[in-house]
N, C-alpha and C positions, 0 to 999 in steps of 0.2 A: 773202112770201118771207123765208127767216130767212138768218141772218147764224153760218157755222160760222168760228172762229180754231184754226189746228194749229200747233204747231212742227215748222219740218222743218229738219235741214240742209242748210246753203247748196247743198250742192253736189248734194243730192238733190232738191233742190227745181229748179236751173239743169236738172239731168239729166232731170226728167220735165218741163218745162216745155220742152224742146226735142223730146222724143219725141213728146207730145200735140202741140204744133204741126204737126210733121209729119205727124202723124193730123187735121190740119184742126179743133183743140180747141182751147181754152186749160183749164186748169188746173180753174176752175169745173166747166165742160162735163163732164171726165175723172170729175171727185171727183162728181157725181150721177150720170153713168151706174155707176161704182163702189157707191153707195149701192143705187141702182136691184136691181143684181145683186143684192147682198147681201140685201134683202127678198124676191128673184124665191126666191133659191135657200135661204134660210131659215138664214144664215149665208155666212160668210166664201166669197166665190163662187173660192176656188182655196186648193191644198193649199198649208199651211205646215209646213213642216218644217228641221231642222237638219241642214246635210251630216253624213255620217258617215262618209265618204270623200273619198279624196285627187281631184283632175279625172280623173287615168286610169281607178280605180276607178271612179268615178261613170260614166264615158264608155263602159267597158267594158259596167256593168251594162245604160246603156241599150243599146248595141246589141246585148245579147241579151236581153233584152226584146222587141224589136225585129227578133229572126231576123237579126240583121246578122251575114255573117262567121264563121255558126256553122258550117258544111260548106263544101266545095269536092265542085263537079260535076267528073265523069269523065266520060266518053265512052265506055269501057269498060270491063267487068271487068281487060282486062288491064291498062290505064292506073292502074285502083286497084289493082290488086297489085302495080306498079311503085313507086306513091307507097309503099305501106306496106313495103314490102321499102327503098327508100330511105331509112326511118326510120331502123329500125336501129340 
């Protein structure tokens, strides 16, 4: 068994050393199933990317990705020509 050294900061390393706990891991555990993936899937096993939106933007996009909030149901035609005449 070999022997990896990382630097992490303090407060990243406290933060995931409390999360894998709660997943029933310590830290070791986490970092080879982590590696594990990464050989399963032939690289990095999850997207990386840089926001490029603000939280609402982002938030928004997913829930229309996600069909969230995209329409409102009627119950009839007249109901929906009520709504659209209330636009106006």
């Amino acid at each position: 068994m070999a022997t990896v050294n990382i630097r992490v900061d303090d407060d990243i390393k406290a933060q995931a050393q409390e999360l894998f706990a709660s997943l029933g891991m310590d830290m070791s555990t986490a970092m080879n199933i982590f590696l594990r993936q990464a050989i399963s899937f032939g690289g990095i096993p999850f997207t990386i990317r840089q926001p490029r939106f603000n939280e609402e933007t982002e938030r928004a996009i997913i829930e229309a990705h996600n069909g969230i909030g995209l329409s409102k149901a009627y119950d009839s035609v007249a109901s929906l020509r009520e709504a659209l005449d209330a636009e106006d």
